[in-house]
N, C-alpha and C positions, 0 to 999 in steps of 0.2 A: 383546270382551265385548258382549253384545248388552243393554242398559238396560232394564229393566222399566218401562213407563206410569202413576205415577202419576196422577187424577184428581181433585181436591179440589173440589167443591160451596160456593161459601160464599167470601168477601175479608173475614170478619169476623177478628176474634185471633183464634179458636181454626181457622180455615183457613189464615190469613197464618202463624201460626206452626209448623202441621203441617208447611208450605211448605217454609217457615226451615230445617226441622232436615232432611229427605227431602232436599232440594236439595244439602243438602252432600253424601251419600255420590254415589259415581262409579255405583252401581247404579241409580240410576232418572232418568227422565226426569218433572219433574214441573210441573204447571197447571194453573192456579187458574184457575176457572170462575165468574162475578160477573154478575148480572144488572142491576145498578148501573151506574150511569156513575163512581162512585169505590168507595173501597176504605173495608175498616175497621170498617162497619156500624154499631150503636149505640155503641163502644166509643171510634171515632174522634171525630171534631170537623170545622172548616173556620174559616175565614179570612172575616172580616167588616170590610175596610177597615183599620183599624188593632190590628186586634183580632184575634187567634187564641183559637177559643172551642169547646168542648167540647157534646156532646151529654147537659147534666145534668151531677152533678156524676163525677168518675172519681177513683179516688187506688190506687193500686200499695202492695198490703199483703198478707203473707202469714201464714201459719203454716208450710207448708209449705218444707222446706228445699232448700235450691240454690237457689229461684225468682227471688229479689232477684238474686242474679249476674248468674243466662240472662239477665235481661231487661236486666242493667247489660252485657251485652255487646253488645246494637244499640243501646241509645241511652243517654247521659249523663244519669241521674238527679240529682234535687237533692233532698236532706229535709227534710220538712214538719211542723213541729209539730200534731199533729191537732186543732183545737177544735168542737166542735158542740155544739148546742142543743136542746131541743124546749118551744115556746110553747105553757103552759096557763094558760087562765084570767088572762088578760094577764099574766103570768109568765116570763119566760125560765130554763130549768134546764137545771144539764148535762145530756148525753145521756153514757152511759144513766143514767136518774133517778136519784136520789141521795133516799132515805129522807132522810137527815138536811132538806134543801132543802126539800122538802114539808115538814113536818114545821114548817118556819119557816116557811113561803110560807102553806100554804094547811092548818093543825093540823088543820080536820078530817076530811081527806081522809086523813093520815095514822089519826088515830082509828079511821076506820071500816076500811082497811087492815089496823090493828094487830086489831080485830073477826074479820077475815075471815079472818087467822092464825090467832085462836082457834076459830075455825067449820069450821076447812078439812076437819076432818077427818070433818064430818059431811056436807058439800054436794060430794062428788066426785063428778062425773060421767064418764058413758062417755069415752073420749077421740076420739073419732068424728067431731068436724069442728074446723074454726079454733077458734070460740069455745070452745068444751069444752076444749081441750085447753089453752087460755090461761087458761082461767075457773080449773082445777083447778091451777095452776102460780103466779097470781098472784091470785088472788079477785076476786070480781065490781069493789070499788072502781077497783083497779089495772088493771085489763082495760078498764073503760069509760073512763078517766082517758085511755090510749095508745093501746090496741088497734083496740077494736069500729068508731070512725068510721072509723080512718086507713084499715081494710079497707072498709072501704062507699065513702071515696073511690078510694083506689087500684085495687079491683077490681072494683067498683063491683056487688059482691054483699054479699047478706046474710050474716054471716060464720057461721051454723049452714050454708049451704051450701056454704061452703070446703072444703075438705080435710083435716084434721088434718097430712098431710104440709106443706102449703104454713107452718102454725107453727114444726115441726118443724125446717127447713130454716132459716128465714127469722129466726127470732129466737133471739140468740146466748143469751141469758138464760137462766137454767134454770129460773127461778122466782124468786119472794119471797124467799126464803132466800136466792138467791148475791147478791141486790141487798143483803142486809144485811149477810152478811159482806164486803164489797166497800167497804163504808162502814169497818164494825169493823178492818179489816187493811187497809185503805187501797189495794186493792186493784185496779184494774180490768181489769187488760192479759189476762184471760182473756177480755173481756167487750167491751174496747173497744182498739183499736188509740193508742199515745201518741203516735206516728209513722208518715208516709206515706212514700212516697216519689212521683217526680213528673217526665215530660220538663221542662225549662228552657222548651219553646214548644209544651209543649200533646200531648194523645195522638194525635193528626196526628204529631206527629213521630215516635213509635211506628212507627205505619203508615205510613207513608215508609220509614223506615228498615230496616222489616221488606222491605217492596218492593225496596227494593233491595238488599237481601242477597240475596233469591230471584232477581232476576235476573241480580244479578252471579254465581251458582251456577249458571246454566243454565237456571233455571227460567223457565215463562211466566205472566204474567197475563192474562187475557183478561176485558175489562170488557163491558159494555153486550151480553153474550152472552144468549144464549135455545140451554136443553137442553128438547129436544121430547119425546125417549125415553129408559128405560133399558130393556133389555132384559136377564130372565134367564136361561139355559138352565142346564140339569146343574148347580143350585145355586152358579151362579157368574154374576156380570154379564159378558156376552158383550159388549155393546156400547150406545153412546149416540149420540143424536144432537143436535152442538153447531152452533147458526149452520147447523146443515142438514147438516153434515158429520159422516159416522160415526166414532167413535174407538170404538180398546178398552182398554178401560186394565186391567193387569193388576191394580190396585188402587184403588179408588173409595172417597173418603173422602166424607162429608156433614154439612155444618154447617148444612144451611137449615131452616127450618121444615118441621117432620113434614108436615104438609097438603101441601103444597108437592110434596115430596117424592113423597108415597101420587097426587098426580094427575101428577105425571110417568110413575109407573110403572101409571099406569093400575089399579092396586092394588084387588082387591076387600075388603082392610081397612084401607082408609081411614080414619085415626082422627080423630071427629070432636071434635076438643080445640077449644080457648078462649084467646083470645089479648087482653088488653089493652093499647089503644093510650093512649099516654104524647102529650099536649103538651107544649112548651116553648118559655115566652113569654121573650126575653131583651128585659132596659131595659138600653139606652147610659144613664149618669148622667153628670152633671156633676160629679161629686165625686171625689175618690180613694179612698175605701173607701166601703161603704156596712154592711158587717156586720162584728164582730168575731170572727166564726164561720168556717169554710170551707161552712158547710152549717146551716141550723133546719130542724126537721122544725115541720109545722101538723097535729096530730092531729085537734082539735078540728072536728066536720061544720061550722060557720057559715064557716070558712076553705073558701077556692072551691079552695084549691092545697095539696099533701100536705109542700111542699118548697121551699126557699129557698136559693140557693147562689152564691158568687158565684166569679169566674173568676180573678181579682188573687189571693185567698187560696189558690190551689193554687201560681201561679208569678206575679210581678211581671214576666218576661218577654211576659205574655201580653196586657196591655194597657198605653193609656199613661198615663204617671205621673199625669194631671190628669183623668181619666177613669174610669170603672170599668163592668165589665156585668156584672149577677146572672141568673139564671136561676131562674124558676119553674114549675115542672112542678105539672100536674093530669090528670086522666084527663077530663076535663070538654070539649064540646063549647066553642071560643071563639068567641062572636059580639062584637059590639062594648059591648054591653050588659055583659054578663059579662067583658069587657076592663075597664071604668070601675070596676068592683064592684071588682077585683082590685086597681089602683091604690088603691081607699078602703083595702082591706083592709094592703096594703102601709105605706099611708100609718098608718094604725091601730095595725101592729105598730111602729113606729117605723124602716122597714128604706130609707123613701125622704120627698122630696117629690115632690106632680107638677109642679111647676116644673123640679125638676132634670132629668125625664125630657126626653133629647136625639132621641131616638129609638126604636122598640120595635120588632118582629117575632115570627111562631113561624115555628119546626121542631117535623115529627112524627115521630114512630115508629110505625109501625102495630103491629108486634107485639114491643113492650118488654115484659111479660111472658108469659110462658106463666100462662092462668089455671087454677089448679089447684081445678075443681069436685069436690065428691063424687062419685066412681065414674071420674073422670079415668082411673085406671089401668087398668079393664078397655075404656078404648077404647086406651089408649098400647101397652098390653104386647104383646098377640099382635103388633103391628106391627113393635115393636125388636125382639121374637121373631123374628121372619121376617127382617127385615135383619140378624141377628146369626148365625141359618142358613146365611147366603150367603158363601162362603168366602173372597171378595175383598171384601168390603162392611164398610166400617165407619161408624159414626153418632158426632160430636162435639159441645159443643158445649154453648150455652144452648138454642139453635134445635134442633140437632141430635139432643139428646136431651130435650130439654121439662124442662130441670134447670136450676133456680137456680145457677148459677156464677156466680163474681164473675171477675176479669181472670184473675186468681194460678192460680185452679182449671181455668181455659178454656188457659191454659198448659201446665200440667201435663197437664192432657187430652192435650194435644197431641205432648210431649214423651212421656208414654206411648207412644201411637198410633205415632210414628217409630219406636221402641224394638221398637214389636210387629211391624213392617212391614219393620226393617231386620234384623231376627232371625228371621225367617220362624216367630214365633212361633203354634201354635193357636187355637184359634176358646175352646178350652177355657181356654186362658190370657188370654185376652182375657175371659172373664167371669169372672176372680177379680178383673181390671185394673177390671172396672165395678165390683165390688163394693167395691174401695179408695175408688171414686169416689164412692159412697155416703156412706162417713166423711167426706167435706169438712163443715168449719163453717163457718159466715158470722162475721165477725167485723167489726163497724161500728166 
């Protein structure tokens, strides 16, 4: 039997796991192609001395079914009671807000709140960008309370120039209403995850463990590579060129950045999308806990940092017991100035001393989000258009398709994708598979 070529673009999950599942059947020959010197991408983590630590915060949660198995079948999960916060107005409340909390914290925020329920139905607006479409779902109070800065930090746009779809996607909430019957019915788990789950030594071990299913399957990785060409003829990818050397792979999967992608293929619709880059400042403590949270979100603009998290409260394996490291991520340029601000600020929230501080460092991401401006879509579309044309070509992915995926979903992707690839399924059936993908929710 002669093995069909595989090619997969991308060492992030949703390539290491397209891997996972191809690799098994006896039909293809399959390799992973990584510009990196490791694997895993934003998803993974690395090894800091005594410490195994994550890029931000990661936790293993689904809606979708089967997916907690697949993923219990590479590596031993352990479960995580979920607790998070979000700091207003020197406040700590649960996430996601809890009318009732305000209500006690800070009454007249609630007041003008309870106003904007009675107002709502004369101040709706078009639904047309981020703020609009938050404004009309949760009223101006509640909007400026959570929303409007934490988009000004994270994307570091005016949120009338966002996207409507980036709300859409991105907040499970449905509005004012399902926050108050959430209180009324005691309700949240449509809204907020009550349990995680979690490797024992960190999403490194994920991707290890993913690694070596694929090669113990036959498959190859190949790191620190450079793809110069794709080339297409007769609506099918003929060929590439890896490290200099041509391959043709009878199937080409891609999970990298669209950009990326459009200047490989020399592509005259090049989309010219928006990508924000994520810092992450991690402090060694000298303590053994430093938050009772796994995570606080900082909405608030005078906060330099959108996010607080710390590494101990995913797995106790991950660091040692007299010790602890949090993570805080900002979209924010760090010089040393803006490092000392960050520390007052920490120190402020009540999350650290700077005496305790043992040690500090960042890690970046250059493109941790896809930035989803107004008119995004008439640069993205005709592109996945054309790649979706191509009858061996498929597009995966966070990166891959400029979609908000969370882990559970970049799985699923992928577990589709095998599904379409090992069933010599249509180009046609593949875009009813995008449209499923459409329906995914975020669930925090």
């Amino acid at each position: 039997m002669i093995k069909k070529n595989v090619v997969i673009l991308g060492a992030g999950i949703s390539g290491l796991t397209a891997a996972y599942y191809l690799s098994q059947s006896e039909k293809f020959n399959v390799s992973v192609i990584e510009k990196e010197k490791s694997a895993g991408g934003s998803a993974s983590g690395f090894r800091h001395k005594d410490f195994i630590l994550d890029y931000g915060p990661h936790k293993i949660y689904t809606e979708l079914p089967g997916i907690i198995h697949e993923i219990g079948k590479v590596t031993p999960l352990i479960k995580i009671k979920k607790r998070n916060s979000i700091y207003i107005k020197g406040n700590y409340f649960d996430f996601p807000l809890k009318i009732s909390q305000v209500a006690v914290k800070i009454p007249f925020v609630a007041f003008n709140a309870g106003l904007d329920i009675l107002f709502k139905p004369f101040t709706k607006r078009k639904d047309d960008s981020y703020e609009n479409y938050l404004l009309n779902r949760f009223g101006r109070t509640l909007y400026g309370l959570s929303f409007r800065d934490y988009a000004l930090k994270v994307w570091n746009s005016n949120p009338q120039d966002l996207d409507r779809e980036l709300a859409r996607r991105r907040v499970a909430i449905s509005g004012i209403f399902q926050l108050i019957k959430s209180v009324i019915f005691k309700d949240n788990k449509k809204i907020s995850a009550e349990y995680f789950y979690y490797p024992p030594n960190g999403m490194i071990q994920l991707i290890d463990l993913l690694m070596k299913e694929i090669r113990k399957n036959g498959g190859k990785i190949m790191l620190n590579a450079d793809v110069s060409e794709i080339s297409v003829r007769n609506k099918t990818v003929d060929h590439m060129l890896v490290n200099g050397k041509k391959i043709r792979p009878d199937y080409l999967i891609s999970t990298i950045p669209l950009d990326s992608l459009a200047s490989i293929m020399r592509s005259k619709l090049n989309p010219r999308l928006a990508y924000q880059r994520l810092n992450i400042l991690y402090f060694i403590l000298n303590r053994q806990r430093a938050l009772k949270d796994c995570w606080v979100f900082f909405p608030e603009k005078e906060f330099i940092f959108q996010r607080v998290s710390e590494q101990k409260a995913f797995s106790p394996y991950t660091s040692p017991a007299d010790r602890t490291a949090i993570m805080v991520e900002t979209t924010r340029e760090v010089n040393q100035e803006l490092e000392n601000k960050i520390i007052m600020q920490l120190e402020k929230a009540g999350i650290l001393k700077k005496e305790e501080i043992d040690e500090h460092f960042i890690k970046s991401i250059e493109k941790a989000y896809p930035l989803y401006k107004k008119g995004f879509a008439e640069q993205l579309n005709p592109f996945v258009d054309y790649i979706d044309s191509l009858d061996n070509f498929y597009l995966l992915g966070r990166q891959g398709l400029f979609n908000y995926n969370n882990m559970d979903q970049c799985w699923d992707m992928a577990l589709k994708v095998s599904e379409q690839i090992k069933e010599g399924k249509t180009k046609e059936d593949w875009a009813l598979t995008k449209k499923y993908f459409d329906s995914y929710r975020i669930v925090d």
